[in-house]
C-alpha positions as a Markdown table, in Angstrom:
| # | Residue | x | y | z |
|---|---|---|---|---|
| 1 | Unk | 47.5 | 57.8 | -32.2 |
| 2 | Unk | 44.3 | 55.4 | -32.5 |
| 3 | Unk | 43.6 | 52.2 | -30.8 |
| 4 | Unk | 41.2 | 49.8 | -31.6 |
| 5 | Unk | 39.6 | 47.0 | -29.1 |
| 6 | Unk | 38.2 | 43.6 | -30.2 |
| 7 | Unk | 37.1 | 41.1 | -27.5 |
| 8 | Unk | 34.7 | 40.0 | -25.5 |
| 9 | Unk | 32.6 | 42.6 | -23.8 |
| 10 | Unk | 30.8 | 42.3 | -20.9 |
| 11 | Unk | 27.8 | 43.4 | -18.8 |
| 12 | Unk | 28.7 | 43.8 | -16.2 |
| 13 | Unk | 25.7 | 44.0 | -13.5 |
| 14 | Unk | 25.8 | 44.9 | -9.8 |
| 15 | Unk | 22.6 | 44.3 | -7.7 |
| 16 | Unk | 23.3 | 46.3 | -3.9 |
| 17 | Unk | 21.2 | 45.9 | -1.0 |
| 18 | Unk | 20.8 | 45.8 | 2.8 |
| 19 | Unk | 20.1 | 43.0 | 5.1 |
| 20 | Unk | 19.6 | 42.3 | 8.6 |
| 21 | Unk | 18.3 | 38.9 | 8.8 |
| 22 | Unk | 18.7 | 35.6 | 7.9 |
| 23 | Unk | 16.3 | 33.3 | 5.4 |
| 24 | Unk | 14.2 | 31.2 | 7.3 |
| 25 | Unk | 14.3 | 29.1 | 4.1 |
| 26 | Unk | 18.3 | 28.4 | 4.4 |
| 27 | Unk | 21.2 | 30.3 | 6.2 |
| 28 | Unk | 21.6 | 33.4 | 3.9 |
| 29 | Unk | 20.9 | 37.0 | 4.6 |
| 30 | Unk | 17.6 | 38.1 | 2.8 |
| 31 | Unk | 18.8 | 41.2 | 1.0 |
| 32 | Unk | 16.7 | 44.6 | 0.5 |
| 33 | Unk | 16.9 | 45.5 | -2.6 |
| 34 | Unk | 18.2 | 49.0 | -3.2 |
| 35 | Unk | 19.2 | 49.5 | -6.3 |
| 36 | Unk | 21.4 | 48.3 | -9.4 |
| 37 | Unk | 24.2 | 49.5 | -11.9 |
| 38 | Unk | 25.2 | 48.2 | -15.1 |
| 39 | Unk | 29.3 | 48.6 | -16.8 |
| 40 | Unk | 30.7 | 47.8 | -19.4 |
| 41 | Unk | 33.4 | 44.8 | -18.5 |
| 42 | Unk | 36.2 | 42.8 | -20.8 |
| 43 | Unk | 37.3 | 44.5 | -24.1 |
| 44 | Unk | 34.2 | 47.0 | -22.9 |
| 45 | Unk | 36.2 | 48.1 | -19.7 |
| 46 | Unk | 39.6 | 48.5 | -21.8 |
| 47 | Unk | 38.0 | 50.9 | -23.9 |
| 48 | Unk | 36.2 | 52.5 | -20.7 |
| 49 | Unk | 39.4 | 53.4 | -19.6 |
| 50 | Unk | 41.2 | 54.2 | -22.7 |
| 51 | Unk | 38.0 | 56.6 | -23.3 |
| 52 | Unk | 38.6 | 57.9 | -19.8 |
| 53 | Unk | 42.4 | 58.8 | -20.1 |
| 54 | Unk | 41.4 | 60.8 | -23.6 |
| 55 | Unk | 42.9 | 58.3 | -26.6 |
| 56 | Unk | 41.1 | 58.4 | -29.8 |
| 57 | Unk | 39.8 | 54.9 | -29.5 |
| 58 | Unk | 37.3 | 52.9 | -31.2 |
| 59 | Unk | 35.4 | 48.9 | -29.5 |
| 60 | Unk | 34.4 | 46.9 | -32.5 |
| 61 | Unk | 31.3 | 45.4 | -32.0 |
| 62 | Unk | 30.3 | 42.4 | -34.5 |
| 63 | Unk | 26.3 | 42.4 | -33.0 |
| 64 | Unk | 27.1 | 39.1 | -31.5 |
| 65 | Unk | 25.7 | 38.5 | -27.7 |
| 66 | Unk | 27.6 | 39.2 | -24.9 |
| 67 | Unk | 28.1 | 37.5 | -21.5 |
| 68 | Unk | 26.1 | 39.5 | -18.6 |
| 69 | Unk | 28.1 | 38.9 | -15.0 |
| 70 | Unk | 25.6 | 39.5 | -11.9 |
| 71 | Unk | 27.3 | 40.4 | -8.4 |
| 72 | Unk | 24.6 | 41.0 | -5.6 |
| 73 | Unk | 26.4 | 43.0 | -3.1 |
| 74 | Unk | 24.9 | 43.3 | 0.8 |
| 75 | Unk | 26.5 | 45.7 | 3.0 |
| 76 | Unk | 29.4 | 46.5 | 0.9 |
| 77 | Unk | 30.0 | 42.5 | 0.7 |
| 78 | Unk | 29.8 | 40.1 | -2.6 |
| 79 | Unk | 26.9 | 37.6 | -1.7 |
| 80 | Unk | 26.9 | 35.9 | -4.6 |
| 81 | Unk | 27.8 | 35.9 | -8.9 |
| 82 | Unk | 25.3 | 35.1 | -11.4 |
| 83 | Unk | 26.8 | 34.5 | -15.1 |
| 84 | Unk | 24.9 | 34.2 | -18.0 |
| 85 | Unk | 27.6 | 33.5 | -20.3 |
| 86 | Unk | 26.7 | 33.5 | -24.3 |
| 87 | Unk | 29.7 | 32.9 | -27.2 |
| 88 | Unk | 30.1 | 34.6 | -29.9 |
| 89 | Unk | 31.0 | 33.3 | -33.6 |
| 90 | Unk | 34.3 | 33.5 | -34.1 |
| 91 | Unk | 34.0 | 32.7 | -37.7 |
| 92 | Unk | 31.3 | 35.7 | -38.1 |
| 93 | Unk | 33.9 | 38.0 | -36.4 |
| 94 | Unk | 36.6 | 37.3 | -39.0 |
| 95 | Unk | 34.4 | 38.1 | -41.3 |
| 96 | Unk | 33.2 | 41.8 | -39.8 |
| 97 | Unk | 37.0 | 42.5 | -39.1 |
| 98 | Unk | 37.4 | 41.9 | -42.7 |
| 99 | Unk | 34.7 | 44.8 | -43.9 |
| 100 | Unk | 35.9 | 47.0 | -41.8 |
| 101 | Unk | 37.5 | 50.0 | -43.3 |
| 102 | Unk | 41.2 | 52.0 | -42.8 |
| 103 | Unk | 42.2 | 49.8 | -40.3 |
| 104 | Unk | 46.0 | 51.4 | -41.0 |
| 105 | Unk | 44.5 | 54.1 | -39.4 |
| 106 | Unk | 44.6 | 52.6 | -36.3 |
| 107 | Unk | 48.5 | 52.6 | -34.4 |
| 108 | Unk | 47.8 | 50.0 | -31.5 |
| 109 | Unk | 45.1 | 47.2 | -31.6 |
| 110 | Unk | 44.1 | 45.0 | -28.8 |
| 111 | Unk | 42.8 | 41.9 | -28.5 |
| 112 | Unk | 40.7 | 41.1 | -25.2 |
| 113 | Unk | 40.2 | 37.6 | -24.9 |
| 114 | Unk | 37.6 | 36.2 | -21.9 |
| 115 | Unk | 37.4 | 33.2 | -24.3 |
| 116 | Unk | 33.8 | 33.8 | -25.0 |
| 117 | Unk | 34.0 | 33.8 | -28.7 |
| 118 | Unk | 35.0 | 36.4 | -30.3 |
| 119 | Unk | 38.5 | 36.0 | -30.2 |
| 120 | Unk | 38.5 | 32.3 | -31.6 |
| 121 | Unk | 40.0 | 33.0 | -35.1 |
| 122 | Unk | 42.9 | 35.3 | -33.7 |
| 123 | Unk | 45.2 | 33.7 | -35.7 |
| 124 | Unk | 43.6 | 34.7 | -38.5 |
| 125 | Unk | 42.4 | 38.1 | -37.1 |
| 126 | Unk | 46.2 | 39.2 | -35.9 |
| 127 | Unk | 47.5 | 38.0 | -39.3 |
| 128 | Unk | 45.1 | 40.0 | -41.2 |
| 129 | Unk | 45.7 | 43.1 | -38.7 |
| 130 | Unk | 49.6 | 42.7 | -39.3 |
| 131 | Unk | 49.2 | 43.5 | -43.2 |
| 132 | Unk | 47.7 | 47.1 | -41.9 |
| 133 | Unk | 51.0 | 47.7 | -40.0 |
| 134 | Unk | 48.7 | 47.8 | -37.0 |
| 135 | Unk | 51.0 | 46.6 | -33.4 |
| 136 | Unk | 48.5 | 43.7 | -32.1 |
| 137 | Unk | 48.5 | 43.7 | -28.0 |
| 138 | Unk | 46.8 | 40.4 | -26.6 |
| 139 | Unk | 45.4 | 40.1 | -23.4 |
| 140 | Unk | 45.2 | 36.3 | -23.2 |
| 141 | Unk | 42.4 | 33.6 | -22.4 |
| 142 | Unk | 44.1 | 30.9 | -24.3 |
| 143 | Unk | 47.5 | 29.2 | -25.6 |
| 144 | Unk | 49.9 | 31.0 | -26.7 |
| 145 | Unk | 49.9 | 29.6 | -30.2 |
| 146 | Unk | 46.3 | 30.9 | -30.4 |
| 147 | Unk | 48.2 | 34.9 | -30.3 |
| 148 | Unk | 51.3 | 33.8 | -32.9 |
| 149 | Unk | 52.1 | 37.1 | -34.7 |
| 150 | Unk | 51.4 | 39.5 | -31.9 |
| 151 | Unk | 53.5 | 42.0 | -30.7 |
| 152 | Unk | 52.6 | 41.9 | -27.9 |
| 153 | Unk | 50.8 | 39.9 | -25.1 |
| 154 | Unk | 50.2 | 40.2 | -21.5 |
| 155 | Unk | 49.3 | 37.0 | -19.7 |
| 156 | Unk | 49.1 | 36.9 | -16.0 |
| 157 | Unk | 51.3 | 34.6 | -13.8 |
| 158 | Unk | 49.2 | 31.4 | -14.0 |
| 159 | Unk | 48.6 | 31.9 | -17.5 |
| 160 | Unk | 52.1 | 32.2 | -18.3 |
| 161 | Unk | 52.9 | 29.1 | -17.5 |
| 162 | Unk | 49.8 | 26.9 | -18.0 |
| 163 | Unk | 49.3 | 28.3 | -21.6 |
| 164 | Unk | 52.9 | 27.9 | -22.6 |
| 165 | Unk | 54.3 | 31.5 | -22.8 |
| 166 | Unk | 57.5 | 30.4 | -21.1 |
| 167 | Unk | 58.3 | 29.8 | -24.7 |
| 168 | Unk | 57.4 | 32.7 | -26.0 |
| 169 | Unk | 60.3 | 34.8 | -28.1 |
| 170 | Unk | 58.7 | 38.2 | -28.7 |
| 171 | Unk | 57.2 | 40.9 | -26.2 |
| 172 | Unk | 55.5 | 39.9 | -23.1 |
| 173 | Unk | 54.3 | 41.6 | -20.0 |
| 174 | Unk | 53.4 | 39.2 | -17.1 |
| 175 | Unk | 52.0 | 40.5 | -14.4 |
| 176 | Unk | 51.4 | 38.8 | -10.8 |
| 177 | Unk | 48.9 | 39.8 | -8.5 |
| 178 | Unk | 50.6 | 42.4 | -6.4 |
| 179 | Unk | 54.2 | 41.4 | -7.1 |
| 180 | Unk | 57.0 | 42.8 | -9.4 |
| 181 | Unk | 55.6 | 43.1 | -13.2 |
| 182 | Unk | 58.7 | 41.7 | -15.4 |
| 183 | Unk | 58.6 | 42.3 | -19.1 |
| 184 | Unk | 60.6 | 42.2 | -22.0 |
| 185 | Unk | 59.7 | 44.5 | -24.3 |
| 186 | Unk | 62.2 | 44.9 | -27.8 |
| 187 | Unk | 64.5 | 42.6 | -25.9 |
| 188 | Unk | 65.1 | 45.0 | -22.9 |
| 189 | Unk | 64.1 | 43.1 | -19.5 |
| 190 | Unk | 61.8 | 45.4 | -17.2 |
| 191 | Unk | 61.6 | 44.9 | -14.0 |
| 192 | Unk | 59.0 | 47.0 | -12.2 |
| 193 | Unk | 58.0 | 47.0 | -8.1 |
| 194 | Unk | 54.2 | 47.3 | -7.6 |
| 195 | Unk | 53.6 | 48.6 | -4.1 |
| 196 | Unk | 51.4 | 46.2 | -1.5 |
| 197 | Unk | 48.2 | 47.9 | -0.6 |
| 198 | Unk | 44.7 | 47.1 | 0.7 |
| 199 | Unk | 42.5 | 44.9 | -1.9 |
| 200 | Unk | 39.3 | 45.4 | -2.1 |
| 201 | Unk | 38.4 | 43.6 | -5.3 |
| 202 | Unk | 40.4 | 42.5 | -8.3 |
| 203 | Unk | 37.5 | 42.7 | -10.7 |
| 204 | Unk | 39.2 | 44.2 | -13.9 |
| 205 | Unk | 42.3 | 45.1 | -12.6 |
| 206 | Unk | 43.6 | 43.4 | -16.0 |
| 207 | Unk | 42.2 | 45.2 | -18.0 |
| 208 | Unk | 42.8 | 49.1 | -16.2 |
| 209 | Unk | 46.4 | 47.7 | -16.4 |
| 210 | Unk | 46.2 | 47.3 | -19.9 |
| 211 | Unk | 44.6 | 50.4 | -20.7 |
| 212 | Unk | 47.2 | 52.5 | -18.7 |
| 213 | Unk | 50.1 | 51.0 | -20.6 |
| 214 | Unk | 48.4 | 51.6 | -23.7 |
| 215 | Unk | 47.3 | 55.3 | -22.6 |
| 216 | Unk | 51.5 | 55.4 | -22.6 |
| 217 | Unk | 52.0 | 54.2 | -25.5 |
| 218 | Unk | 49.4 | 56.9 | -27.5 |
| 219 | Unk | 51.4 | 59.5 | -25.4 |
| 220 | Unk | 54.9 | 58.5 | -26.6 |
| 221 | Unk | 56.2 | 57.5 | -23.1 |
| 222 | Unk | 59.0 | 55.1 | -23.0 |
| 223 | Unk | 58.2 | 51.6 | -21.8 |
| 224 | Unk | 59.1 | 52.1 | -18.1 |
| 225 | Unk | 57.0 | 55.0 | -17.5 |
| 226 | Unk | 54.3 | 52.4 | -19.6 |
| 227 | Unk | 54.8 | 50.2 | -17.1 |
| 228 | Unk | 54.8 | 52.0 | -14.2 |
| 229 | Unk | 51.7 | 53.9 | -15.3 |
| 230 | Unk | 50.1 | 50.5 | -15.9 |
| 231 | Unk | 50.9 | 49.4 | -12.6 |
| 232 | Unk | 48.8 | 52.6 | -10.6 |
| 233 | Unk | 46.1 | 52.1 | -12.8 |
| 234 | Unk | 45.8 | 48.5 | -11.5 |
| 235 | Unk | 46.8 | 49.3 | -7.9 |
| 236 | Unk | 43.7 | 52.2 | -7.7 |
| 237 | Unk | 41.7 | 49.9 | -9.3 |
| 238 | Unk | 42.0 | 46.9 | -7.3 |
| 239 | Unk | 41.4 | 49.5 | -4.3 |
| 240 | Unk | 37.7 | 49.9 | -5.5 |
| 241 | Unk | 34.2 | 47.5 | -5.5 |
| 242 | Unk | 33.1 | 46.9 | -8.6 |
| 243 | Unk | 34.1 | 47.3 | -11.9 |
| 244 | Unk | 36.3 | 50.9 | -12.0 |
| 245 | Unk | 37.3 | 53.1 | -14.5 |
């Protein structure tokens, strides 16, 4: 099976240094540089993943500017975030979804909204993506009416209620930050424990949630084992620094 990605993607950049004394400018450490790393983040860290776990999957890229995220991390601790965020033309999108060839070739397509852009005709985008017979999974940055058509969409907790997916009819993942994922997938209600452990930084758990539950679906599993597959993928990743695939 093939999966195609379309989202926002992000640079994600980590600056890590050392410090062992304080500004004499203003109370912060003066950090040492040491050296700096650069991931892909957003739809870019879906497909990270995806790519990792072996599914024939493809990011569409329009060429529009992407959003770089700067962490400067001292000692193993976040000092600060820099974001240079830059949108994208949704219109221009649309219109390079459109070109794009044999996109029935393509089982699963996700939409990774960080409502930078990109994703600002998916109305449009999932209708067009439904006449391929292509299942549309939305990962969601905005209303629910903005997603109508979908198969699926997975908002978390917050976003399930302050963008109106309590009215949602069709299938829905919503996920809580460490407590039970519930679901209801083909009208089935799932109800699935996620175990407490140690956080270390939630920086794209999201998306490694997503691309496990996905990486289940290419593999035929039934949508309990998805579920519980997506629910390690988060729990290592929210056990790591930085962005993890």
């Amino acid at each position: 099976m093939k999966v195609l990605i379309i989202g926002d993607i992000i640079i994600d950049r980590y600056i890590y240094g050392t410090s062992t004394r304080l500004s004499p400018e203003a109370p912060v450490p003066v950090v040492s540089y040491q050296h700096e790393v650069e991931k892909l983040g957003g739809a870019g860290l879906v497909y990270e993943n995806l790519k990792s776990l072996g599914v024939d999957v493809t990011l569409f890229d329009a060429d529009q500017p992407h959003s770089v995220k700067t962490r400067v991390i001292c000692d193993g601790h976040y000092i600060t975030r820099i974001d240079n965020d830059e949108n994208a033309n949704g219109d221009e999108v649309l219109r390079a979804i459109k070109r794009q060839p044999n996109l029935e070739q393509y089982e699963y397509v996700i939409l990774s909204d960080y409502n930078k852009g990109t994703l600002d005709e998916s109305i449009e985008i999932i209708k067009y993506l439904n006449t391929f017979g292509c299942k549309v999974i939305v990962d969601p940055k905005e209303h629910a009416n903005h997603y109508k058509g979908a198969w699926l969409v997975k908002p978390n907790y917050k976003e399930f209620g302050d963008f109106g997916f309590t009215n949602w009819g069709e299938n829905i993942i919503t996920t809580n930050a460490g407590e039970n994922v519930v679901a209801i997938i083909d009208s089935k209600v799932y109800n699935v424990p996620v175990e407490k452990v140690e956080v270390s930084d939630v920086t794209g758990a999201g998306d490694c949630f997503l691309a496990s539950f996905v990486y289940g679906l290419t593999r035929g599993y039934n949508y309990k084992k998805c579920l519980e597959l997506a629910v390690k993928g988060s729990r290592k990743s929210v056990q790591q620094v930085g962005t993890y695939i």
